[in-house]
N, CA, C and O atoms as a GROMACS GRO file, in nm:
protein
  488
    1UNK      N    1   0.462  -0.246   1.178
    1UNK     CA    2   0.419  -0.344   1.082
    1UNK      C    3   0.413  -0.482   1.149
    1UNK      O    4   0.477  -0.511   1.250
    2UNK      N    5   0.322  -0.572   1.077
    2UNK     CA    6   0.286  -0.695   1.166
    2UNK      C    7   0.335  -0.790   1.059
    2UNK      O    8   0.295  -0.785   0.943
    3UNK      N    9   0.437  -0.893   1.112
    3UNK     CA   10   0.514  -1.005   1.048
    3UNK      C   11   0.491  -1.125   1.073
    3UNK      O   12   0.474  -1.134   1.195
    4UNK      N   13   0.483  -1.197   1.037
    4UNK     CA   14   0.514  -1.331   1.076
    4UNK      C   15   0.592  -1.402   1.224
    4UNK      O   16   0.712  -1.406   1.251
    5UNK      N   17   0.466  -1.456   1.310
    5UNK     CA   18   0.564  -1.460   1.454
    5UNK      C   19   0.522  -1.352   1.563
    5UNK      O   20   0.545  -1.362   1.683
    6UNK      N   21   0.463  -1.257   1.506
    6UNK     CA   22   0.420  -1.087   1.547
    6UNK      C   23   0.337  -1.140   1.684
    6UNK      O   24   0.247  -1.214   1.645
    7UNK      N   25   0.336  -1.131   1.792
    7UNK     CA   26   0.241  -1.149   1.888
    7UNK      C   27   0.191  -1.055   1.898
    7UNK      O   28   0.252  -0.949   1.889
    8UNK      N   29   0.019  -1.065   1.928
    8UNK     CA   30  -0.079  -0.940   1.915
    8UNK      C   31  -0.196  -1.007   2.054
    8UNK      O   32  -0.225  -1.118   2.099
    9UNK      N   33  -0.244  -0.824   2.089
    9UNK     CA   34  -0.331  -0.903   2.141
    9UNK      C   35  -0.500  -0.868   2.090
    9UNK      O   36  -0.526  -0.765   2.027
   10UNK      N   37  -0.602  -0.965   2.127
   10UNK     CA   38  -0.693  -0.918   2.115
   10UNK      C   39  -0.782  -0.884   2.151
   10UNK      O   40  -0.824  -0.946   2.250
   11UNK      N   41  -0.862  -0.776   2.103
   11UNK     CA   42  -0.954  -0.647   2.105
   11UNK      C   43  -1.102  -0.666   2.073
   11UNK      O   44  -1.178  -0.582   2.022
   12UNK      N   45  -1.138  -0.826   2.124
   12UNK     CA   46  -1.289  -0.813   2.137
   12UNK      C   47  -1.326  -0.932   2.229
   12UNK      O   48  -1.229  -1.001   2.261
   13UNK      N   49  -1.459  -0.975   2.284
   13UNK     CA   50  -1.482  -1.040   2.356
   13UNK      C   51  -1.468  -1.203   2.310
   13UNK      O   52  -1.536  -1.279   2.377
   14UNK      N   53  -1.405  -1.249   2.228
   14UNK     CA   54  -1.439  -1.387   2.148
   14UNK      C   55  -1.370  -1.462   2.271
   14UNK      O   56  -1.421  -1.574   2.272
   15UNK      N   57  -1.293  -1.453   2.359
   15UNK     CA   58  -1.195  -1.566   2.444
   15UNK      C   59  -1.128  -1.568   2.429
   15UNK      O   60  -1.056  -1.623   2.512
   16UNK      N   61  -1.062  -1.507   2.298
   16UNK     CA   62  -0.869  -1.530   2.290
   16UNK      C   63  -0.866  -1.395   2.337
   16UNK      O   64  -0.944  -1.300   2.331
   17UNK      N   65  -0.702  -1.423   2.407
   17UNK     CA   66  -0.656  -1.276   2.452
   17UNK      C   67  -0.496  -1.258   2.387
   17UNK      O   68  -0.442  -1.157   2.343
   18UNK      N   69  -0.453  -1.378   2.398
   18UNK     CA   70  -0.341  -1.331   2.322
   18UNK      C   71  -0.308  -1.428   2.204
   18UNK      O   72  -0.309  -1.550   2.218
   19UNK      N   73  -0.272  -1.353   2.062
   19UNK     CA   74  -0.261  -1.503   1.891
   19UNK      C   75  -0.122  -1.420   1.866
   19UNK      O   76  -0.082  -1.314   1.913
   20UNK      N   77  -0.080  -1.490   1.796
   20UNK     CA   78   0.059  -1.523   1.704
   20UNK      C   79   0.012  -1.524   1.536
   20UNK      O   80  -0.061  -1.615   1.497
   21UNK      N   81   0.059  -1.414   1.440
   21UNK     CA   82   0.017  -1.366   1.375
   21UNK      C   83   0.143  -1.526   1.261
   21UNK      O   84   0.265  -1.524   1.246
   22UNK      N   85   0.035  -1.637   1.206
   22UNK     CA   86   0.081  -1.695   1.090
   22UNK      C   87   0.093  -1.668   0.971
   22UNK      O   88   0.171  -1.744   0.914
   23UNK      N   89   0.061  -1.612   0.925
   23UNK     CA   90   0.043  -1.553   0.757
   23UNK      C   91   0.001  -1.437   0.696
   23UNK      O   92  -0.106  -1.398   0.742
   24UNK      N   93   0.049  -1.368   0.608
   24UNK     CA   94  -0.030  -1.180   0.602
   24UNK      C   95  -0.113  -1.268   0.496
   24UNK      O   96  -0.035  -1.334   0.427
   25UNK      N   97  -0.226  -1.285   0.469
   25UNK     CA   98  -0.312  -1.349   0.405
   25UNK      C   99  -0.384  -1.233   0.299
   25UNK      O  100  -0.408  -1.264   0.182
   26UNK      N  101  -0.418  -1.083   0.360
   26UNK     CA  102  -0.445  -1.004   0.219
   26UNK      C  103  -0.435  -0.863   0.231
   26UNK      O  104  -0.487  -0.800   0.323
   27UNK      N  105  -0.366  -0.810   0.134
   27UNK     CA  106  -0.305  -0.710   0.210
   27UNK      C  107  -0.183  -0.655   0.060
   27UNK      O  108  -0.145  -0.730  -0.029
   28UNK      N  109  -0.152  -0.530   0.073
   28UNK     CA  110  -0.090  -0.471  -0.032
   28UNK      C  111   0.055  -0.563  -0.050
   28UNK      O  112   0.083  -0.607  -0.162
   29UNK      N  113   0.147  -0.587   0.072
   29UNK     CA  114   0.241  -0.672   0.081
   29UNK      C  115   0.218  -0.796   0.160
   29UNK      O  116   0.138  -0.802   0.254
   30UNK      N  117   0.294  -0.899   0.116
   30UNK     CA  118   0.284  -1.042   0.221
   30UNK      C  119   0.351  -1.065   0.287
   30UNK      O  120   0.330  -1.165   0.356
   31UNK      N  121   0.486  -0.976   0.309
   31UNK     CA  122   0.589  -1.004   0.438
   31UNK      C  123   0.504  -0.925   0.521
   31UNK      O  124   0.421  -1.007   0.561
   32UNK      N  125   0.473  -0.805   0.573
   32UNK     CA  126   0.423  -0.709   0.633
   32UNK      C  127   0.260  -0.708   0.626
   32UNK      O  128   0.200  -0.732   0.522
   33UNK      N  129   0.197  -0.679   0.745
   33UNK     CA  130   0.108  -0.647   0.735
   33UNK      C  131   0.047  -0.474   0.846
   33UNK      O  132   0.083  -0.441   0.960
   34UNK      N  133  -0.024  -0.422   0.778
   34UNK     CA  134  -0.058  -0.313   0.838
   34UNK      C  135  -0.248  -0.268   0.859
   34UNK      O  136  -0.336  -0.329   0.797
   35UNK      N  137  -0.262  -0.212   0.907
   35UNK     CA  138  -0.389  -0.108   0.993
   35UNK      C  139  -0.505  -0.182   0.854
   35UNK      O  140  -0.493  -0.145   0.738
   36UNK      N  141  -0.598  -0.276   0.893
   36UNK     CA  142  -0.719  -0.327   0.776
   36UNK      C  143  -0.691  -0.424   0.698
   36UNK      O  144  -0.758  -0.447   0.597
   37UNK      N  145  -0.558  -0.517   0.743
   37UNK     CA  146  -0.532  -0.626   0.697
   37UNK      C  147  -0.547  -0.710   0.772
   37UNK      O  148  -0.534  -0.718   0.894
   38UNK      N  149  -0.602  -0.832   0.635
   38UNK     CA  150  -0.640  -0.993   0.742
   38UNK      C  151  -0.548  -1.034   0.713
   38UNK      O  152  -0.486  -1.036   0.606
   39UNK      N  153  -0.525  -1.086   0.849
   39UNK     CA  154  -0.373  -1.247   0.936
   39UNK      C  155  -0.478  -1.346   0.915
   39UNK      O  156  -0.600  -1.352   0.900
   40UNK      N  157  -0.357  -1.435   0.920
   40UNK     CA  158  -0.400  -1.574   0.991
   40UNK      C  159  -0.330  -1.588   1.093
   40UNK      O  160  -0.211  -1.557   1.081
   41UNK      N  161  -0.371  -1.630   1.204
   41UNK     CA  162  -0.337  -1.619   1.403
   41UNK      C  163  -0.366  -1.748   1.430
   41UNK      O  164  -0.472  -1.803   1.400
   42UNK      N  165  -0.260  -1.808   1.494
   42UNK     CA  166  -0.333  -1.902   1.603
   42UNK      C  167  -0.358  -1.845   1.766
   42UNK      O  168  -0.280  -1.766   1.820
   43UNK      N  169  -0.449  -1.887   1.814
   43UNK     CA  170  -0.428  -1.839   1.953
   43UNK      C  171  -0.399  -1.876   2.010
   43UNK      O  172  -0.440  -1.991   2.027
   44UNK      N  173  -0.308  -1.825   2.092
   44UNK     CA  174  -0.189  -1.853   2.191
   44UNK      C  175  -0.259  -1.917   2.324
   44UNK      O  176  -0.241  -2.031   2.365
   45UNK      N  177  -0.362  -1.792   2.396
   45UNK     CA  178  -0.407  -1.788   2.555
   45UNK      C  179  -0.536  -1.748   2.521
   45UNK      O  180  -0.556  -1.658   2.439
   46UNK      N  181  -0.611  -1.798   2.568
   46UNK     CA  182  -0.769  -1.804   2.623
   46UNK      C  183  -0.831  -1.826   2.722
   46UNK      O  184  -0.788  -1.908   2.802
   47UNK      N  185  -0.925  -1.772   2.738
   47UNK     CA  186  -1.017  -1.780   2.838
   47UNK      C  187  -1.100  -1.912   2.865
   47UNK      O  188  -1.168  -1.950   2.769
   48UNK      N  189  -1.105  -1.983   2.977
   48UNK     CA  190  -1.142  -2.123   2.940
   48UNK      C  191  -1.312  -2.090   2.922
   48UNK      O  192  -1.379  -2.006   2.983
   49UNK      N  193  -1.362  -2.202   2.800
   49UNK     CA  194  -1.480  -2.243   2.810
   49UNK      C  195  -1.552  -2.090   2.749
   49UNK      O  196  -1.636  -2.006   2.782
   50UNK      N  197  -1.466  -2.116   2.647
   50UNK     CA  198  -1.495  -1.936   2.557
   50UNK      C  199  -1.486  -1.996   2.416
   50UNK      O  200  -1.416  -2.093   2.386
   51UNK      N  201  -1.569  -1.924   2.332
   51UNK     CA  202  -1.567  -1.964   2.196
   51UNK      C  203  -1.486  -1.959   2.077
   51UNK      O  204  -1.516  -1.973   1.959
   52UNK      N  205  -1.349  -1.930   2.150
   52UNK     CA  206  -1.212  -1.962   2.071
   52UNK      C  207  -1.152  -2.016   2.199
   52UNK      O  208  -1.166  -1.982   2.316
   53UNK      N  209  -1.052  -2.151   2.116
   53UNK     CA  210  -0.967  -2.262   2.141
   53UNK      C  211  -0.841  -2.177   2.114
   53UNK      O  212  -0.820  -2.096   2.023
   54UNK      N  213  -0.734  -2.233   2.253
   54UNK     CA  214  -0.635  -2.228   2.210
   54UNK      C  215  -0.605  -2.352   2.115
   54UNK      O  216  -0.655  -2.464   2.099
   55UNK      N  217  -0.470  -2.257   2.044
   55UNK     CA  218  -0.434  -2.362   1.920
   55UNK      C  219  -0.564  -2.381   1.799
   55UNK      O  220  -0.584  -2.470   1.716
   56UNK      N  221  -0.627  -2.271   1.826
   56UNK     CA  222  -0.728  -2.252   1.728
   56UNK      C  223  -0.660  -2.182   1.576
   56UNK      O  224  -0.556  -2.118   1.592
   57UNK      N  225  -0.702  -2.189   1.472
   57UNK     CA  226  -0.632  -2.084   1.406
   57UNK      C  227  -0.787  -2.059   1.302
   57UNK      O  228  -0.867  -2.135   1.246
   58UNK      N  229  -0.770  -1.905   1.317
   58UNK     CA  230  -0.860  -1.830   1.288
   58UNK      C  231  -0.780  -1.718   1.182
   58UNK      O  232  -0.668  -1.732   1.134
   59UNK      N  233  -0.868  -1.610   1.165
   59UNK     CA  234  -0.864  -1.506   1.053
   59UNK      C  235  -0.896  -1.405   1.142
   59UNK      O  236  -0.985  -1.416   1.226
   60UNK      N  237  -0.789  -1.252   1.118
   60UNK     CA  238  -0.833  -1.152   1.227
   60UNK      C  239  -0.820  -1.046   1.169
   60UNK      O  240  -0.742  -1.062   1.075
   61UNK      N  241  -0.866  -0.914   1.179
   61UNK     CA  242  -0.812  -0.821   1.117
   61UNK      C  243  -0.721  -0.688   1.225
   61UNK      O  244  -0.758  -0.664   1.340
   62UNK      N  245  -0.640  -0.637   1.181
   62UNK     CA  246  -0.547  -0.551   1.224
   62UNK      C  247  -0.621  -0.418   1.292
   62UNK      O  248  -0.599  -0.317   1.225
   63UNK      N  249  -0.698  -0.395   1.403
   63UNK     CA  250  -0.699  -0.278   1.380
   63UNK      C  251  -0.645  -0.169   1.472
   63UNK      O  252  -0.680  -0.052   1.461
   64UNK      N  253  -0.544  -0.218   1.576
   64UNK     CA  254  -0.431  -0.105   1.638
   64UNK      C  255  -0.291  -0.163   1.632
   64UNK      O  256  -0.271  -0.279   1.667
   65UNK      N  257  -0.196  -0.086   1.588
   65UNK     CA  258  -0.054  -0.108   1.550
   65UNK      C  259   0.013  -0.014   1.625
   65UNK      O  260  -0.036   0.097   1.645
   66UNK      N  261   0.216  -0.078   1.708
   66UNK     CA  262   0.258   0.050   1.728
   66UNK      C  263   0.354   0.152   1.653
   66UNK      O  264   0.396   0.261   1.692
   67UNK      N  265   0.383   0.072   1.509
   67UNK     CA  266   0.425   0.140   1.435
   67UNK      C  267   0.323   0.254   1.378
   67UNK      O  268   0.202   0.256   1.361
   68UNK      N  269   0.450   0.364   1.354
   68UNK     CA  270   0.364   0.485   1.270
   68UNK      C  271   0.290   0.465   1.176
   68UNK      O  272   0.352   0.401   1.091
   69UNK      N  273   0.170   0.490   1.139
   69UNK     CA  274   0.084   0.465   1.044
   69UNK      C  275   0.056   0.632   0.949
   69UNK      O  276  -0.028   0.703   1.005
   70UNK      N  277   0.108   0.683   0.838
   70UNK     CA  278   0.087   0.798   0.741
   70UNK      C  279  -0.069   0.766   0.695
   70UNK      O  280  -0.101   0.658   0.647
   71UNK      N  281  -0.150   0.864   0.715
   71UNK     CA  282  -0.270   0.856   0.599
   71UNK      C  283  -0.225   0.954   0.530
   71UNK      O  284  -0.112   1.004   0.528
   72UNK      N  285  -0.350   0.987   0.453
   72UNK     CA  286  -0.354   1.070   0.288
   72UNK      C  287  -0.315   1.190   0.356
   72UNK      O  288  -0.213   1.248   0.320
   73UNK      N  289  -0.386   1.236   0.454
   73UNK     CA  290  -0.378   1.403   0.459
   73UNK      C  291  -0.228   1.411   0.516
   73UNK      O  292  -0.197   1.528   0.496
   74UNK      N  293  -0.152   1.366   0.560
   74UNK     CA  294  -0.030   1.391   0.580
   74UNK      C  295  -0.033   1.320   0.756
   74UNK      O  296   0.067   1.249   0.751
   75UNK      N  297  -0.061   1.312   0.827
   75UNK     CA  298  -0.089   1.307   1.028
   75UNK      C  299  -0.040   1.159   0.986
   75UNK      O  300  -0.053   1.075   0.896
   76UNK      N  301   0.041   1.187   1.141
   76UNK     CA  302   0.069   0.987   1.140
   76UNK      C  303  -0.018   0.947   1.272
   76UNK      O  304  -0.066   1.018   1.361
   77UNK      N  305  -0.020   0.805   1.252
   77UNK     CA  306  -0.125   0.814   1.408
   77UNK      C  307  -0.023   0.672   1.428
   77UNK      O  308   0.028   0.603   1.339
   78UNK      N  309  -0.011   0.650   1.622
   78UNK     CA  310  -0.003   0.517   1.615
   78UNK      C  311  -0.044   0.497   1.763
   78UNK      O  312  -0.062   0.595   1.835
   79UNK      N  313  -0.061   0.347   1.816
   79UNK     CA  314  -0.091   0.294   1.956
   79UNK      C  315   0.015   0.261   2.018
   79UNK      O  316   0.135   0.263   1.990
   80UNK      N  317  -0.094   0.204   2.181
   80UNK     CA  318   0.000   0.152   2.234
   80UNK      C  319   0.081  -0.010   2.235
   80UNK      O  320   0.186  -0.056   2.281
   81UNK      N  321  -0.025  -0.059   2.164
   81UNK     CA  322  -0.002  -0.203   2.181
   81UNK      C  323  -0.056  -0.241   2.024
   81UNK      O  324  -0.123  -0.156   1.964
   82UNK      N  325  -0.024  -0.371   1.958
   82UNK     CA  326  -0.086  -0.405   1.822
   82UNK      C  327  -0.202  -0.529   1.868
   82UNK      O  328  -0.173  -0.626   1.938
   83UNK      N  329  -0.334  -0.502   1.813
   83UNK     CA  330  -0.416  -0.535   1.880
   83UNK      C  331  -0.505  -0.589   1.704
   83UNK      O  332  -0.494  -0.540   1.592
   84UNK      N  333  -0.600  -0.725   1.763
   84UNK     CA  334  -0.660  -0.740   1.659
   84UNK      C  335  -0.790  -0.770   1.717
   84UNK      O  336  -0.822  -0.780   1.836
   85UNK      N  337  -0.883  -0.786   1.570
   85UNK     CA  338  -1.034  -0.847   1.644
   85UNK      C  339  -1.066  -0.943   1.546
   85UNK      O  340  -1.088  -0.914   1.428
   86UNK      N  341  -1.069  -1.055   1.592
   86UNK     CA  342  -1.117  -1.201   1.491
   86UNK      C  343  -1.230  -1.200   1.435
   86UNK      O  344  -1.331  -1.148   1.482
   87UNK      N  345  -1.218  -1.274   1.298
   87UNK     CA  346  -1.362  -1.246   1.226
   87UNK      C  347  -1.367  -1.398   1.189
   87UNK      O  348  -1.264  -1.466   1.185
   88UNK      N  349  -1.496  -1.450   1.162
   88UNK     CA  350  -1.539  -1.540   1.033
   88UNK      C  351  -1.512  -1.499   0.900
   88UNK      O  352  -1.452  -1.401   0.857
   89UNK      N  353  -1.588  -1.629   0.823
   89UNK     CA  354  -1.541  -1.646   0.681
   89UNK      C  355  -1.594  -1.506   0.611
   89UNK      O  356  -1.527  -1.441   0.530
   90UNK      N  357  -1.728  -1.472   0.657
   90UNK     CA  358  -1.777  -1.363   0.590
   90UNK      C  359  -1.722  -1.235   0.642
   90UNK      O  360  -1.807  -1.147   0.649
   91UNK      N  361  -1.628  -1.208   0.672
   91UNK     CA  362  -1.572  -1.072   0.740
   91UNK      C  363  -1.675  -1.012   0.881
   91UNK      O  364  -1.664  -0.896   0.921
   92UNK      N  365  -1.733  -1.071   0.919
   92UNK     CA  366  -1.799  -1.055   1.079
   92UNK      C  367  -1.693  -1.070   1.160
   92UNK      O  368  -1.607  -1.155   1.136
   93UNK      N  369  -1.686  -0.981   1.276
   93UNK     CA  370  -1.670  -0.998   1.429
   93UNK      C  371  -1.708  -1.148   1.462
   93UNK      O  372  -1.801  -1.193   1.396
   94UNK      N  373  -1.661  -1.216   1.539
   94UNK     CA  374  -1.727  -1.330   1.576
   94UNK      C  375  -1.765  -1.289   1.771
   94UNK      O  376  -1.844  -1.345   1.847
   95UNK      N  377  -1.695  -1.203   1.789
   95UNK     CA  378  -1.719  -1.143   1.944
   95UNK      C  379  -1.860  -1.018   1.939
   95UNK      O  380  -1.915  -1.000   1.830
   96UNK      N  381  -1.903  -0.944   2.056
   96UNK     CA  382  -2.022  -0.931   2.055
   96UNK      C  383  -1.958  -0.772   2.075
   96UNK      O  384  -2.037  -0.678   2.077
   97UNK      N  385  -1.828  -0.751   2.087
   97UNK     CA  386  -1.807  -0.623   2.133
   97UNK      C  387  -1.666  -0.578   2.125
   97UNK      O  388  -1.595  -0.664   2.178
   98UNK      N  389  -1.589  -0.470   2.077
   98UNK     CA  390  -1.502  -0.419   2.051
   98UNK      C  391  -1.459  -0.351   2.154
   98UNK      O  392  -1.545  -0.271   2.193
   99UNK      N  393  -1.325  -0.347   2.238
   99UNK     CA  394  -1.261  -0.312   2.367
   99UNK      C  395  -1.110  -0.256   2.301
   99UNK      O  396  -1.019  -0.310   2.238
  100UNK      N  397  -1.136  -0.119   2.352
  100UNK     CA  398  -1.024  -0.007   2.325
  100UNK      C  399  -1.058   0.057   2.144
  100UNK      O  400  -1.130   0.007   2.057
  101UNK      N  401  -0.983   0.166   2.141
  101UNK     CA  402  -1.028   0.250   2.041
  101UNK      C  403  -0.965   0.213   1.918
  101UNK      O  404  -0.854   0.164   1.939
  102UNK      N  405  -0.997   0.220   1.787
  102UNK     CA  406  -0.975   0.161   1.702
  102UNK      C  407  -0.866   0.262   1.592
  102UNK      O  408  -0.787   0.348   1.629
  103UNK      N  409  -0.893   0.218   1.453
  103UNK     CA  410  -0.814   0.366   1.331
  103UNK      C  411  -0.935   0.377   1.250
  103UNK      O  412  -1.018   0.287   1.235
  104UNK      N  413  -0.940   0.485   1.201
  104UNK     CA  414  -1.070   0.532   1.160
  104UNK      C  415  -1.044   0.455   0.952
  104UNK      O  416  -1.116   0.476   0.855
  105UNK      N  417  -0.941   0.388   0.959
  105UNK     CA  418  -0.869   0.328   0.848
  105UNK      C  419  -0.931   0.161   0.813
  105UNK      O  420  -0.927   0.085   0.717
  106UNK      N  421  -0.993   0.157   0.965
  106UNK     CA  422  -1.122   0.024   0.935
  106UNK      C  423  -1.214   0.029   0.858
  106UNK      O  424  -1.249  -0.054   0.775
  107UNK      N  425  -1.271   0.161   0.891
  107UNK     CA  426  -1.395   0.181   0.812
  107UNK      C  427  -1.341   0.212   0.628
  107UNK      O  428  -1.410   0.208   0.527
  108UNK      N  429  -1.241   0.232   0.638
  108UNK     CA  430  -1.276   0.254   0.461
  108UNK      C  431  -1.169   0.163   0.414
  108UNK      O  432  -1.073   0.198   0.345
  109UNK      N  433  -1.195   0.033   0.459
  109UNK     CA  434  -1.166  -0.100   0.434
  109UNK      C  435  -1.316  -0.185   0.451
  109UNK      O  436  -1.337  -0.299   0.411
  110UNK      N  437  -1.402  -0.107   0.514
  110UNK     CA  438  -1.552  -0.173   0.429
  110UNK      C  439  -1.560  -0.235   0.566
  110UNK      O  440  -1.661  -0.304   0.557
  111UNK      N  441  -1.500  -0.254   0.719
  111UNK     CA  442  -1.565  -0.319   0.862
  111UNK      C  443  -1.632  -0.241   0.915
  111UNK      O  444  -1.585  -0.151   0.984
  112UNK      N  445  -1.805  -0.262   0.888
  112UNK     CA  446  -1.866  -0.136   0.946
  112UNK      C  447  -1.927  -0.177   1.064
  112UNK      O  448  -1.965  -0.101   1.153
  113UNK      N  449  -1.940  -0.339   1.064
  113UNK     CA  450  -1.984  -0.384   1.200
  113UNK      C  451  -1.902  -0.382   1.314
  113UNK      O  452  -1.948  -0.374   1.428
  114UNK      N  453  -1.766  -0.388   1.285
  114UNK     CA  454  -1.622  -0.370   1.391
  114UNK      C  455  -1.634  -0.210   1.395
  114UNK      O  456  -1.616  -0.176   1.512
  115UNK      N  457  -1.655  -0.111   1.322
  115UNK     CA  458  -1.675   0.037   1.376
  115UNK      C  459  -1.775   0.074   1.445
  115UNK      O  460  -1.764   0.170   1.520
  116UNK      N  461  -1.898   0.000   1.431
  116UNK     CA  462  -2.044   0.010   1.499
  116UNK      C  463  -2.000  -0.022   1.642
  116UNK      O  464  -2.039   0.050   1.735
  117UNK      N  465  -1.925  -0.119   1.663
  117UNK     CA  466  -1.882  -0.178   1.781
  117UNK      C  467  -1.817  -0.132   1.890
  117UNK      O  468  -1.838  -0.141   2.011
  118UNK      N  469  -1.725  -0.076   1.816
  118UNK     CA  470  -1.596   0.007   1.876
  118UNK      C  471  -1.656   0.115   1.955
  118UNK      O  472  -1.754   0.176   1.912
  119UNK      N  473  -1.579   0.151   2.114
  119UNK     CA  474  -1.637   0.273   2.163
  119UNK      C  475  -1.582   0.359   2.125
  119UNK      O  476  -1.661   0.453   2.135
  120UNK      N  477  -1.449   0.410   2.066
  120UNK     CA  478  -1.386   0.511   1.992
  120UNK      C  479  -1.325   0.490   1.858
  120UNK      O  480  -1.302   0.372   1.832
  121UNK      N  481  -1.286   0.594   1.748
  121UNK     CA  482  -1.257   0.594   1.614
  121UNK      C  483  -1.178   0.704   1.623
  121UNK      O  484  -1.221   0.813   1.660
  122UNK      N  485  -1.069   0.683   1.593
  122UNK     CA  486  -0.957   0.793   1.561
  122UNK      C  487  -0.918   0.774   1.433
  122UNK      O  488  -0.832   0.846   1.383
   0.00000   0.00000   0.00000
């Protein structure tokens, strides 16, 4: 589960590589956040002369965790690292491309442009 303070890294080309997870912003609970929930992040480390600022604070969504994650049919799935991919106001990617495999728990949270993206879906 992703908390407040949570360092994550991220999982698309925008320039940040590593944010600090500020706020569970929407999401079933607000201490915790899990697999298709939007943070609010500032970013920590970037790539210079890339289209996220450190000390930027942006909106990202969750989509690899290394806690166990249960779906419906019973299987737990989890990663190696908790990883996000930043979006704009309208729920877009703001990066051009999705790096490492995602939860197939994006897509039926309605990110079909972050699954289009992605080279794998588990």
């Amino acid at each position: 589960m992703i908390q407040p303070y949570s360092r994550l890294n991220v999982a698309d080309n925008s320039g940040a590589k590593i944010v600090q997870c500020i706020i569970v912003s929407e999401g079933k609970k607000r201490c915790q956040a899990k697999l298709g929930d939007i943070i609010v992040v500032s970013v920590k480390k970037a790539i210079p002369h890339s289209g996220v600022k450190k000390k930027e604070v942006v909106k990202a969504v969750i989509v690899r965790q290394t806690a166990p994650f249960q779906r419906s049919d019973g299987t737990k799935i989890r990663f190696d690292d908790n990883a996000v991919v930043i979006i704009n106001e309208e729920k877009l990617p703001r990066g051009t491309r999705v790096l490492g495999p995602i939860a197939r728990e994006i897509r039926d949270r309605g990110y079909m442009k972050i699954v289009s993206m992605s080279p794998e879906v588990l």
